[in-house]
C-alpha positions as CSV (number, residue, x, y, z in Angstrom):
1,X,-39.4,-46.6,-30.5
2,X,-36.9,-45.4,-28.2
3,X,-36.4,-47.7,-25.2
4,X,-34.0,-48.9,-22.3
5,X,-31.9,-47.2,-19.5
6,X,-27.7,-46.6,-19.7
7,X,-25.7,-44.9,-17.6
8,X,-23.4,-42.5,-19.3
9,X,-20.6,-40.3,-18.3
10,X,-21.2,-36.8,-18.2
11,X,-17.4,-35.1,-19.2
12,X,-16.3,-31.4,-17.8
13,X,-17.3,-29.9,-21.0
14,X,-21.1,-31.2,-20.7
15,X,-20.8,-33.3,-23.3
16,X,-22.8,-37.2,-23.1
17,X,-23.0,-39.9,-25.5
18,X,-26.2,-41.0,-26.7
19,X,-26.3,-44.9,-26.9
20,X,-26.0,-46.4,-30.2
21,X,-29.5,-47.2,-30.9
22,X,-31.2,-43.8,-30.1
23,X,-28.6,-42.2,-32.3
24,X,-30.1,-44.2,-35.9
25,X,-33.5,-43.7,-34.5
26,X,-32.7,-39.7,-33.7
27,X,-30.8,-38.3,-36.3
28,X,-28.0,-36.0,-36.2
29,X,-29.9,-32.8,-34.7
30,X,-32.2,-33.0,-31.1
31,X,-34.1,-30.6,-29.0
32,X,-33.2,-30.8,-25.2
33,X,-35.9,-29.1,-23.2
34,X,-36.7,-29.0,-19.4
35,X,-38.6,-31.9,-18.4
36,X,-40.9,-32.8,-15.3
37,X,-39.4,-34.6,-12.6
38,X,-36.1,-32.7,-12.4
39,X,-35.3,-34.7,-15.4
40,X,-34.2,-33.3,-19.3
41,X,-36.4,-34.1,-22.4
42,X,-34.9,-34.9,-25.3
43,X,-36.7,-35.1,-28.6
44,X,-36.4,-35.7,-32.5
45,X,-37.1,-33.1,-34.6
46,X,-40.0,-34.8,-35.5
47,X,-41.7,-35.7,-32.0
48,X,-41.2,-31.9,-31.3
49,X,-42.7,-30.3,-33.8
50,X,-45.7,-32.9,-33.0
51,X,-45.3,-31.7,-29.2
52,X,-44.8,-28.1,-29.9
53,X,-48.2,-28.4,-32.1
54,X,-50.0,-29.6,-28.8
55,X,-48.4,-26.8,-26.6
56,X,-49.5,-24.4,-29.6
57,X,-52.9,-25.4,-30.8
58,X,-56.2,-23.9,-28.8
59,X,-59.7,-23.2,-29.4
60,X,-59.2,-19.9,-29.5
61,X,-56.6,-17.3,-31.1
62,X,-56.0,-15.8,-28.0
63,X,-54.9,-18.9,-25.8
64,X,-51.8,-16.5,-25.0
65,X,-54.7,-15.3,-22.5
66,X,-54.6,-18.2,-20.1
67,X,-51.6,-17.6,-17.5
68,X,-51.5,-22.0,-17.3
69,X,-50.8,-22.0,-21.0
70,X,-48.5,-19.1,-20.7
71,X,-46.4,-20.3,-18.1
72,X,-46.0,-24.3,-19.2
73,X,-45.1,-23.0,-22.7
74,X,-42.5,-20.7,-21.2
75,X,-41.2,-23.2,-19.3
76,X,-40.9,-25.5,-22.2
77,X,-40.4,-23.6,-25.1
78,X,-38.1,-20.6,-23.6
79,X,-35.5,-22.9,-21.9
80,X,-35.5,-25.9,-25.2
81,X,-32.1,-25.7,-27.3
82,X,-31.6,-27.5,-30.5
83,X,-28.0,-29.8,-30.3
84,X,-26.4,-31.4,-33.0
85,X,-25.2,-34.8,-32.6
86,X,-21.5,-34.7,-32.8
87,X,-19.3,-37.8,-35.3
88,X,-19.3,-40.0,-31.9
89,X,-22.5,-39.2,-31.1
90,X,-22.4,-37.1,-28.2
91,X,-24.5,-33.9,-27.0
92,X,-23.5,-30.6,-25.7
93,X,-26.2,-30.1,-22.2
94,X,-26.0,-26.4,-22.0
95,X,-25.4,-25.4,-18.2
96,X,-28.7,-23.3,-18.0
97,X,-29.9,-27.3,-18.4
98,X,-27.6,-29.1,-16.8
99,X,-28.5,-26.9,-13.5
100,X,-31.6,-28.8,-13.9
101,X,-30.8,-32.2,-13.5
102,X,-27.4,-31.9,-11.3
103,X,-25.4,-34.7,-12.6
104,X,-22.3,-36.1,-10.4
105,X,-20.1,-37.4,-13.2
106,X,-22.7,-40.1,-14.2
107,X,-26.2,-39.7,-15.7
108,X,-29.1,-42.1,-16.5
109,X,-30.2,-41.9,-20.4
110,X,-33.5,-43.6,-20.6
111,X,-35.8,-44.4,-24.0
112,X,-39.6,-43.4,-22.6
113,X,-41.3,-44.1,-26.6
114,X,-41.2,-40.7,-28.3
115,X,-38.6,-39.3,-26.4
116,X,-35.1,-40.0,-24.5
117,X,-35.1,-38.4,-20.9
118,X,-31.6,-37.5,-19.3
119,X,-31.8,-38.2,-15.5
120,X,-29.1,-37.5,-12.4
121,X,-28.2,-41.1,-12.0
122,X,-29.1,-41.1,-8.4
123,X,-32.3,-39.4,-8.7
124,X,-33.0,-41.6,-11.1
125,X,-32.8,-44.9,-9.2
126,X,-34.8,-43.4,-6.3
127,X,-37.7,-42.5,-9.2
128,X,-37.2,-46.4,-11.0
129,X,-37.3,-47.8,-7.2
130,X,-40.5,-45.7,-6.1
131,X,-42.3,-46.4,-9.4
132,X,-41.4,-50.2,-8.7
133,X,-43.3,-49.8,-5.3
134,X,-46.1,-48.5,-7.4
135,X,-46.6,-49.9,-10.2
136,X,-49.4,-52.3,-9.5
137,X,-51.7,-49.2,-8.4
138,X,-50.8,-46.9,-11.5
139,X,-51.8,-49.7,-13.6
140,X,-55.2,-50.1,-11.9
141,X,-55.3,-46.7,-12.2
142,X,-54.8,-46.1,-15.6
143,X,-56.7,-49.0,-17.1
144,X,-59.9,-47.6,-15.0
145,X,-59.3,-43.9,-17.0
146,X,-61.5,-43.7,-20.1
């Protein structure tokens, strides 16, 4: 399970080091995709192809039909890059990506179970500190959801 938040350099060349414990639990090749939340999903080859099942998989043949489908899965599968993990265990975050997330030199590198998201490190305090304010209701909420 992939867990925890570090904050990481980001260098001029793109390049950040995964932390120690995500790189045994990854393996030596990822797929870095857009996330939600301004934020960059990254995944084991594993989780994706379970995730890339989901975003494939329909009742129908012709799901292509449905401009929703259409447009998540563009969004997801037309922008998501395989990366090897380098001898030191860094990543290359291709600019097209990096634009995304608009790091300042540091970036937050959280564990979120099946996958490792890559955060701005500022955006990502003001998301931890807003879903600190919430987190009593999203629990009420969620435990209400059948």
């Amino acid at each position: 399970m992939l867990i925890g938040e570090y904050i990481h350099t980001i260098d001029e060349k793109n390049r950040v080091s995964l932390p120690f414990k995500f790189r045994r639990e990854m393996g030596k090749k990822i797929i870095i995709t857009p996330g939600i939340d301004n934020c960059l999903f990254v995944f084991t080859l594993k989780e994706w192809a379970k995730v890339s099942k989901r975003l494939s998989d329909s009742d129908s043949d012709l799901s292509f039909l449905k401009k929703d489908k259409r447009s998540f899965n563009r969004y997801m599968f037309g922008r998501a890059v395989d990366v090897d993990v380098d001898s030191i265990g860094r990543i290359l975050v291709p600019d097209f990506l990096k634009e995304i997330i608009k790091p300042t030199g540091k970036v937050a590198v959280i564990g979120v179970g099946d996958r490792v998201e890559i955060w701005n490190d500022k955006v990502w305090q003001k998301c931890k500190e807003d879903g600190e304010k919430t987190a009593g209701d999203l629990a009420e909420k969620l435990a209400s959801e059948k």
